[in-house]
N, C-alpha and C positions, 0 to 999 in steps of 0.2 A: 721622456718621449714626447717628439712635437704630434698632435691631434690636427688635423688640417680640416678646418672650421668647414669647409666643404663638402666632404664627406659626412660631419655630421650634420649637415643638414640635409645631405640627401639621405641618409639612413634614416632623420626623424621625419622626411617626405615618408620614405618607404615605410616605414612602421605606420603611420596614418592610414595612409593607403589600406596597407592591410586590414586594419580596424576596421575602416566604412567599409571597406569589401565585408568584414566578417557579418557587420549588422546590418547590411543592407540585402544579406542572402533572404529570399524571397521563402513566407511557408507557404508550403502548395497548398497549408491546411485554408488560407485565407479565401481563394478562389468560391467554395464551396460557401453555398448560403445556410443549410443546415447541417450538423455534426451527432452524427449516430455514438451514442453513449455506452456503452456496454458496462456495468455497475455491479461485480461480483463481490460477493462478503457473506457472512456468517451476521449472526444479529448483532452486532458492532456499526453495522453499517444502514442499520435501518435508521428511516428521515430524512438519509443522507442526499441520496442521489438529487430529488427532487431540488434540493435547495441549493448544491452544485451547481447543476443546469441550469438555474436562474443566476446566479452567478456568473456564469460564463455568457449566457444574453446578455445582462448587464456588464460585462466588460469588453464582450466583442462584436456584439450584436450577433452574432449567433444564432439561428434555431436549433433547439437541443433536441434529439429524440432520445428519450431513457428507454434503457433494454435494461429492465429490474430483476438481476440475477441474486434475489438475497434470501438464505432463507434460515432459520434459526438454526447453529454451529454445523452449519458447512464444512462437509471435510475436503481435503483438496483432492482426495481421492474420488469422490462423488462430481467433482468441476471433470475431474480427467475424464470420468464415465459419461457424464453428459455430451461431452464434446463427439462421443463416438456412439450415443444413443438412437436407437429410431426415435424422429421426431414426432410426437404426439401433438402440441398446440403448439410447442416455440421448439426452437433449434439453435442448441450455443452456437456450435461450429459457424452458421452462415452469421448468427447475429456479428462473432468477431471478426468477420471475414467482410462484415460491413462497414466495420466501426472505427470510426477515426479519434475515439478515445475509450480505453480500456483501465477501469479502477478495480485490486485484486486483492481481497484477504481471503483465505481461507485456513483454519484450523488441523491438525495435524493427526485428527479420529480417523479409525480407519478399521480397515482388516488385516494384522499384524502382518500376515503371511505377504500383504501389498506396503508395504513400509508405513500402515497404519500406527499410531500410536495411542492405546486407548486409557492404561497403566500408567503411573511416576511423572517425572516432568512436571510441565506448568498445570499439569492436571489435578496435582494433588495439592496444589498451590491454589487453585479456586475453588476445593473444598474445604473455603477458609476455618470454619466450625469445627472439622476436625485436627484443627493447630498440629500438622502434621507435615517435616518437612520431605520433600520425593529422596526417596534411595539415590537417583540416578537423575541429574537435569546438565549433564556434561555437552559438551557441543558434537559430542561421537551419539549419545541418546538419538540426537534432531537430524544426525545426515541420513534416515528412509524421508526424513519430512523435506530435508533441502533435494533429495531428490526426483521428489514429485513434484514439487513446484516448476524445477528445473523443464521438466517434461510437460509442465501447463506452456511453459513461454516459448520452448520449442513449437510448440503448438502455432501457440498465437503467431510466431514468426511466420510461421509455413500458412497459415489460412490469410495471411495480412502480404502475403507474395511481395516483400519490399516497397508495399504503399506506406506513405507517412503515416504515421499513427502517435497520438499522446499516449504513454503507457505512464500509470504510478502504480507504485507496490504501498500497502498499508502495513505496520506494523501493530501493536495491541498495546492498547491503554492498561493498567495495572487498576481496579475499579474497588480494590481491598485490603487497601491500606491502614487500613482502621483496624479490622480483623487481626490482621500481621501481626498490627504495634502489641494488638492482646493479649492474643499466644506468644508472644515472642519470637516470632519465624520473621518478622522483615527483615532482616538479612540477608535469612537466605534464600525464602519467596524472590527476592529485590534479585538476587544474586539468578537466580532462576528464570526470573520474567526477561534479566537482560541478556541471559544465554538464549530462549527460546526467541527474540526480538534477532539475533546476532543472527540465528539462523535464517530468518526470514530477508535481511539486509544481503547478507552471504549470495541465497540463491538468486538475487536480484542485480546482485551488481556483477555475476557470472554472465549476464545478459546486456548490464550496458543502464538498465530500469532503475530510474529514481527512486527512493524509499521516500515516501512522504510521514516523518514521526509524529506520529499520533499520542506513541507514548512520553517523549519529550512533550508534546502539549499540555497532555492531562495532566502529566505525573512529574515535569518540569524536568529542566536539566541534569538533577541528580537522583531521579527518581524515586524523589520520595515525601511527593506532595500528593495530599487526596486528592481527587478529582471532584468529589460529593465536597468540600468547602468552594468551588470553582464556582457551584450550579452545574456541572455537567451531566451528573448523575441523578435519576428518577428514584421515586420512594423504595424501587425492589432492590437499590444499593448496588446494581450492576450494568443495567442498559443506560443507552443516554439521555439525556431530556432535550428540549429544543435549543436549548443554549447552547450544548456538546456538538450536537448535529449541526448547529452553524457554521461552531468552530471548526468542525471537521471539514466543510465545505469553505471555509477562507482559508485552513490553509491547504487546501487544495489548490484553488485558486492561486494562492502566494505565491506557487511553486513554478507557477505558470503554463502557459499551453503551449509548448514549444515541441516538435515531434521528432518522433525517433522514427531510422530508415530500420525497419526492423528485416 
C-alpha cells in the first residue's frame, strides 16, 4: 500500500493541533485569587488539610480557605445529615456549594436500617487484639456503604450547579499490619482492607472522582508494608504523625489541581 507523505503530515499537523488545543484549555479555576477548601474525613485526616493548603499556595499561589470538616470516625451517614442539618455555627451544604476544592473520606458506621455498617467488615479487622477474621467483608457487605457515598456526590454535583470544582476521594491506609502478621489474619484482614478500599474506588468512579491512594502509599503496592516502619504512624499505633500527614498532602497535591465540571 503506497502512504502519500502528504497526508501524513497533515494528519501529524492535526494530531499536534489537537494536543495544544487539549493543553492549552483554559481552568477557570486559575482566574480566582483564593480557593475555598472543603476538607471532610474521619480521624485519618487530621493535620491534613492545613498542610494541603500550603501546598497548594506554594504550587499555585493560591489563597486557600480551609473549611475543616473532620471529626473522629465519621460516618458517611452523618456527612449525609449535615448537608440537610439546621445550621448552628457552620453549614456543609453552603460551605460545598462554595468550594472550588472538595477532599472526602468518610467511614461506613451508621444505623443499619440507613445502610449503616456497625458489625463484620473492615470493622473486625481494626479490632486487631481480637485476632478475629469478619464473617462477611464481600463487595455485596459494602453496596449500603457504596450507596451512600453515591448520594454524598449527587449531593455535591447539585449544590456545585456545574461550576468547576477539584474533587479527590480518599481511600484508608491499613495502620495494623503488625497485629495481622501476629494472629495470623493478614491475609485475610489484607484481603478485607482491599474489598472495603474497592468499595470506596467503585462509588467514586460512578461519578467520574479521582481516588487519591492513601492506602498504596502507606501500605505500598502490595499492601503489605507497615506504615509505623515509614514514620507515618504515632505512638497510639493507628493515627498519623506529621510525616504521614505530609505525605497525605504531596500526594494530594501529585494528583494535581485539575477540575471537574460536576
Amino acid at each position: 500500500m503506497i502512504i502519500n507523505k502528504n497526508s501524513l503530515l497533515i494528519a501529524g499537523i492535526a494530531s499536534l493541533l489537537i494536543l495544544l488545543a487539549a493543553c492549552s484549555q483554559p481552568n477557570p479555576l486559575d482566574e480566582l485569587e483564593t480557593w475555598d477548601m472543603v476538607y471532610i474525613s474521619d480521624s485519618t485526616g487530621f493535620g491534613v488539610p492545613d498542610k494541603f493548603a500550603a501546598n497548594i499556595e506554594r504550587d499555585t499561589g493560591k489563597q486557600v480557605v480551609v473549611h475543616n470538616w473532620l471529626q473522629g470516625g465519621l460516618p458517611v451517614l452523618e456527612v449525609l445529615e449535615d448537608l440537610h442539618a439546621e445550621p448552628w455555627i457552620r453549614n456543609l451544604s453552603e460551605d460545598i456549594a462554595e468550594a472550588e476544592l472538595i477532599i472526602f473520606f468518610a467511614n461506613p458506621r451508621g444505623d443499619p436500617e440507613k445502610g449503616g455498617l456497625n458489625q463484620g467488615g473492615i470493622e473486625t479487622c481494626m479490632n486487631a487484639r481480637s485476632c478475629r477474621l469478619p464473617e462477611d467483608c464481600s463487595s455485596e457487605y459494602y453496596a449500603p456503604y457504596i450507596e451512600n457515598i453515591e448520594k454524598f456526590y449527587q449531593e455535591i454535583f447539585a449544590l456545585r450547579e456545574g461550576q468547576a470544582t477539584i474533587i479527590y476521594a480518599l481511600d484508608l491506609y491499613n495502620p495494623l499490619i503488625s497485629e495481622h502478621q501476629e494472629c495470623g489474619t493478614e491475609d485475610g484482614c489484607t484481603q478485607c482492607w482491599e474489598t472495603f478500599n474497592a468499595a470506596v474506588h467503585q462509588a467514586a468512579k460512578e461519578y467520574g472522582i479521582p481516588v487519591v491512594s492513601v492506602y498504596d502509599l502507606f501500605n505500598g503496592p502490595d499492601h503489605d508494608q507497615d506504615p509505623r516502619a515509614k514514620g507515618y504512624i504515632i505512638s497510639d499505633g493507628e493515627h498519623t504523625s506529621e510525616s504521614g500527614q505530609q505525605a497525605i498532602a504531596d500526594l494530594l497535591s501529585q494528583a494535581g489541581y485539575t477540575p471537574l465540571i460536576p
